[in-house]
Backbone bond lengths (Angstrom), bond angles and torsions (degrees), N, CA, C in turn:
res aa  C-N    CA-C-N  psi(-1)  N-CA   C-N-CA  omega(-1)  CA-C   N-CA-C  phi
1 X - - - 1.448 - - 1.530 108.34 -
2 X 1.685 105.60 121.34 1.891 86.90 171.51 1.348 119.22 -96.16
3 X 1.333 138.48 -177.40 0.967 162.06 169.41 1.661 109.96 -19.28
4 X 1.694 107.38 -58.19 1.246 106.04 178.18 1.247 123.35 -53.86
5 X 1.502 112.70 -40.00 1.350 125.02 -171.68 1.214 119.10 -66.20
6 X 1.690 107.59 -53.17 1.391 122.44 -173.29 1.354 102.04 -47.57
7 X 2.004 129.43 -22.11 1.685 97.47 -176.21 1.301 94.96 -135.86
8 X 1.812 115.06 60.70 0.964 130.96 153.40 1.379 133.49 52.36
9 X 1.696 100.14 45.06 1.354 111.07 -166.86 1.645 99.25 -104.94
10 X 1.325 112.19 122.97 1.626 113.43 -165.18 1.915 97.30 -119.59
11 X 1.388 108.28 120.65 1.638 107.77 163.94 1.511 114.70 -61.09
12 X 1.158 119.01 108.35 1.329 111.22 158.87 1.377 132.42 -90.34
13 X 1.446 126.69 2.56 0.990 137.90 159.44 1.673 131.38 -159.24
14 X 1.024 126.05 128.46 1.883 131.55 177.12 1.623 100.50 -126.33
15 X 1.092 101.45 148.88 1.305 133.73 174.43 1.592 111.12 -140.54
16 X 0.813 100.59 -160.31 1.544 100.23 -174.11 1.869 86.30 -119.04
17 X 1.618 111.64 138.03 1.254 102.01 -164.38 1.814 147.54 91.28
18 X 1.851 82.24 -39.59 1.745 105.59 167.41 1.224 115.92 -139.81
19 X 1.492 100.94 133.47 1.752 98.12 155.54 1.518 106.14 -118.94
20 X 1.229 111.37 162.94 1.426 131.31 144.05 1.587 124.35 -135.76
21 X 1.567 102.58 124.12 1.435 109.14 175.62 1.139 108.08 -120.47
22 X 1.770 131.96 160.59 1.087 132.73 148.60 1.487 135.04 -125.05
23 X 1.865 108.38 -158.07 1.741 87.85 -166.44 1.470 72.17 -172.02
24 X 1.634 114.61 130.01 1.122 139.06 154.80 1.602 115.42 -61.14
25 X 1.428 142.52 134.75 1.368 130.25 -157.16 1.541 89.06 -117.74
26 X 1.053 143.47 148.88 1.501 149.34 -149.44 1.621 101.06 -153.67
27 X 1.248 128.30 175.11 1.423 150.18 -171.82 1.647 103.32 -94.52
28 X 1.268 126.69 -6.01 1.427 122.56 172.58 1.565 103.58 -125.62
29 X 1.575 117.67 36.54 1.212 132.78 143.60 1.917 135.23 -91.48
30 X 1.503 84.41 -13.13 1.376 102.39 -158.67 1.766 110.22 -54.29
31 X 1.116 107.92 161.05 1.643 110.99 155.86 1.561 116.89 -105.19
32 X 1.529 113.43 -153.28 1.609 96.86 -160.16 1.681 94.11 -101.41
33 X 1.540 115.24 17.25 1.295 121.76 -174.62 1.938 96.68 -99.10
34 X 1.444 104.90 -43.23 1.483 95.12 164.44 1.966 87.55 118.23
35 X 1.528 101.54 3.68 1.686 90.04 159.62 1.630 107.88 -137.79
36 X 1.348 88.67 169.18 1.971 85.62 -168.11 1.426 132.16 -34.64
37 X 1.315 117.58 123.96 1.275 134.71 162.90 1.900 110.84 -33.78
38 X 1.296 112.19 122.41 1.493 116.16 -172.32 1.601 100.08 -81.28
39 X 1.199 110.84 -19.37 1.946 94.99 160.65 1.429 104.12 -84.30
40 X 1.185 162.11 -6.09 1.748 146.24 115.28 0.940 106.43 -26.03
41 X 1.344 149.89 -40.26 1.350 137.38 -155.61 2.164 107.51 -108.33
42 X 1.489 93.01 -19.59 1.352 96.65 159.12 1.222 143.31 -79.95
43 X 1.708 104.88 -39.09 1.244 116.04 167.11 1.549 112.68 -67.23
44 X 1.415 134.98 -21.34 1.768 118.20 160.88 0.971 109.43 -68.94
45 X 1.365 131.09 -30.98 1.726 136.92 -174.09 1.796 90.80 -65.10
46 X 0.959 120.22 -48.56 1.384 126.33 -143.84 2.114 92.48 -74.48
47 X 1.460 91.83 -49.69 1.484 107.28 -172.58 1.774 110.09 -62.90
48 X 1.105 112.43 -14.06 1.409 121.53 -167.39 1.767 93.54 -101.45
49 X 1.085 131.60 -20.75 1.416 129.79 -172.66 1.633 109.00 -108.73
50 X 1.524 109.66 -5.64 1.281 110.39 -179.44 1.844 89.08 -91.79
51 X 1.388 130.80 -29.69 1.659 110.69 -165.97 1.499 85.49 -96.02
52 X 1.224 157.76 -24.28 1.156 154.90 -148.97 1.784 106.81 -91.78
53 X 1.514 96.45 -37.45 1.292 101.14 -173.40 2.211 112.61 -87.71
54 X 1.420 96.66 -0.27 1.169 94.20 -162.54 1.262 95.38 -150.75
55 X 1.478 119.23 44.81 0.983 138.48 137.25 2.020 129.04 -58.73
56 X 1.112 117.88 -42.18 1.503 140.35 172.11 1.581 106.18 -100.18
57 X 1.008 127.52 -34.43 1.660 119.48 -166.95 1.433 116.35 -153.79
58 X 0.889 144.29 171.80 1.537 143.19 138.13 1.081 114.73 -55.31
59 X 2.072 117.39 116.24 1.328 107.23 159.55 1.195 117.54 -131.15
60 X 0.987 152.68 -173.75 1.518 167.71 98.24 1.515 135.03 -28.05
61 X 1.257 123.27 116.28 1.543 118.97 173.19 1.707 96.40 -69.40
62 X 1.610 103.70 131.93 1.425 114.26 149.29 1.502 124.71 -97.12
63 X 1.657 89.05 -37.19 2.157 80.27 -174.29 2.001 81.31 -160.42
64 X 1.795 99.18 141.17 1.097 103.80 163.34 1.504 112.40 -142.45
65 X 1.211 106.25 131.52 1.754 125.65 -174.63 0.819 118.82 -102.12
66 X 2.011 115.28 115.33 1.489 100.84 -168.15 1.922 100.27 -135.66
67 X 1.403 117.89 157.97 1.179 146.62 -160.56 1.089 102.49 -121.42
68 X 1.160 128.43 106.96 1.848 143.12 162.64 1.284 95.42 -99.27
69 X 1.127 103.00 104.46 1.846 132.52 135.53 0.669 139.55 -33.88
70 X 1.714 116.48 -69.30 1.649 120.83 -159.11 1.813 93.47 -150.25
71 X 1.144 108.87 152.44 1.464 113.27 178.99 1.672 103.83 -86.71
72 X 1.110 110.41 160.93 1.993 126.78 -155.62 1.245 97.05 -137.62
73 X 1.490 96.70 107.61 1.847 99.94 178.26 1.874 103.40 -89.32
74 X 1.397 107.53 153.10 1.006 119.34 -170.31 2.016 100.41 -60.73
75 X 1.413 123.00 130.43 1.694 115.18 176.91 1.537 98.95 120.86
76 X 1.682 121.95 -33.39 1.465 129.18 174.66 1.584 114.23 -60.25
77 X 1.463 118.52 125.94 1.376 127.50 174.85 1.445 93.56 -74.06
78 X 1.145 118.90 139.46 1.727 136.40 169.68 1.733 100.03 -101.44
79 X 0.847 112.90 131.07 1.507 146.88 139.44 1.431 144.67 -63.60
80 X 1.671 151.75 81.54 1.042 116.90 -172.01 1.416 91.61 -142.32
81 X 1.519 93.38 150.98 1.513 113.15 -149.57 1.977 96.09 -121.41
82 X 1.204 106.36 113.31 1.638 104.90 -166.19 2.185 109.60 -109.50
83 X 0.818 89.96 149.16 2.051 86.88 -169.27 1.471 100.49 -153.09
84 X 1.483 136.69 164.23 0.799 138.91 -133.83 2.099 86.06 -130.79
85 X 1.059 136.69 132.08 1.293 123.75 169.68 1.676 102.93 -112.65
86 X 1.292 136.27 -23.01 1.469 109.85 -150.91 1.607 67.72 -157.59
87 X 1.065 128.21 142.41 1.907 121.95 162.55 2.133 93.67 -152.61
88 X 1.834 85.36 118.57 1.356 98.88 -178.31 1.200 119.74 -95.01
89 X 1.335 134.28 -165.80 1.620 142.39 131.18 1.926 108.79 -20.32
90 X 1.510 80.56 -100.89 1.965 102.19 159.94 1.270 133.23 -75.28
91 X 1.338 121.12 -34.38 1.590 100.47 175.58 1.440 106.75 -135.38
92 X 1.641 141.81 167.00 0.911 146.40 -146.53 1.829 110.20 -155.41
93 X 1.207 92.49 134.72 1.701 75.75 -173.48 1.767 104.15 -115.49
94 X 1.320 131.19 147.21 1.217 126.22 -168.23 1.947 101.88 -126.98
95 X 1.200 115.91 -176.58 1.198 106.10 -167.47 2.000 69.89 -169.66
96 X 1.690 93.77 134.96 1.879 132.80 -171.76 1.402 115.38 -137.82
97 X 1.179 97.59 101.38 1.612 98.89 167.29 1.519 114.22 -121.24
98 X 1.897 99.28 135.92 1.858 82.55 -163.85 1.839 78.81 -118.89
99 X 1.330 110.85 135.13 1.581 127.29 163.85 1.560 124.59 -82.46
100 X 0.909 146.14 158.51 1.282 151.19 142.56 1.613 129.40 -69.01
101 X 1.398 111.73 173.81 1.656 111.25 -161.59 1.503 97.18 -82.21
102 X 1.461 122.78 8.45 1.510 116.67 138.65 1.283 161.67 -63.38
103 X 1.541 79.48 -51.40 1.375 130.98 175.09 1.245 128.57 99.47
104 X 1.835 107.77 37.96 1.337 127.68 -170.08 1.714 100.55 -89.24
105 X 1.255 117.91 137.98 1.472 88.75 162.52 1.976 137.59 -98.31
106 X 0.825 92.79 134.34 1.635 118.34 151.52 1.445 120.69 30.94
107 X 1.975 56.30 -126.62 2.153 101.32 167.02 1.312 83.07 -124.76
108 X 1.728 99.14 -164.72 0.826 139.95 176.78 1.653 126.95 -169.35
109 X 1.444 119.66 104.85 1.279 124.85 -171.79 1.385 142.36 -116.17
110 X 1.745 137.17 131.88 1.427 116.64 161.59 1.638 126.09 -110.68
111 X 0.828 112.44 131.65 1.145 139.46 178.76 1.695 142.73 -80.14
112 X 0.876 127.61 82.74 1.709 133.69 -169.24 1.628 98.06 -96.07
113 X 1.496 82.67 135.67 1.612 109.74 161.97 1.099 110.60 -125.73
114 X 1.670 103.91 170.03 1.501 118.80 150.50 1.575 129.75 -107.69
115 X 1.222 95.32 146.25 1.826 79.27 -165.37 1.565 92.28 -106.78
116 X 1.263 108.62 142.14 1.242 120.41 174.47 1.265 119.79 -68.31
117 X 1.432 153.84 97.84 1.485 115.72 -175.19 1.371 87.56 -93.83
118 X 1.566 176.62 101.50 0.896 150.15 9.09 1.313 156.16 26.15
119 X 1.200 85.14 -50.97 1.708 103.82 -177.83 1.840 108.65 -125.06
């Protein structure tokens, strides 16, 4: 089982261009405030930019910037919605927004890779 799986982050949709995955938020997400831990809320961000970005090629995360919004009580389905803004030669820039079981959002993130042409 990898990483993604183990905390139950499921794609529910790709296109070419979009993903959306999600992740049920549970009671062994918490922080010491008693709502989700913002590395839970990174690693779907993170998981949504790894199929988005490597959709066309092999790439690499170089740097990802992220914006917490709104606090995530433990029981909230997460949302994150991944799109492509700038796609180069070598590096690629992506743009992540993860919503709540409202549909308030989150975070909000961008994302640079490198694209391998190599491989």
């Amino acid at each position: 089982m990898n990483f993604v799986e183990r905390l139950g982050i499921k794609k529910e949709e790709e296109r070419m261009g979009y993903v959306k995955m999600s992740m049920q938020t549970g009671s062994d997400h918490m922080n010491i405030h008693g709502t989700v831990h913002g590395a839970v809320i990174f690693s779907l961000i993170d998981a949504a930019f790894e199929v988005i970005s490597n959709q066309e090629r092999k790439a690499f995360a170089l740097n990802v910037e992220v914006n917490y919004r709104r606090v995530v009580k433990p029981g909230d389905l997460l949302l994150a919605e991944a799109w492509p803004e700038s796609t180069g030669r070598t590096t690629s820039v992506y743009r992540i927004k993860v919503t709540n079981s409202e549909g308030k959002v989150v975070a909000l993130a961008t994302a640079l890779s490198f694209n391998d042409e190599k491989n």
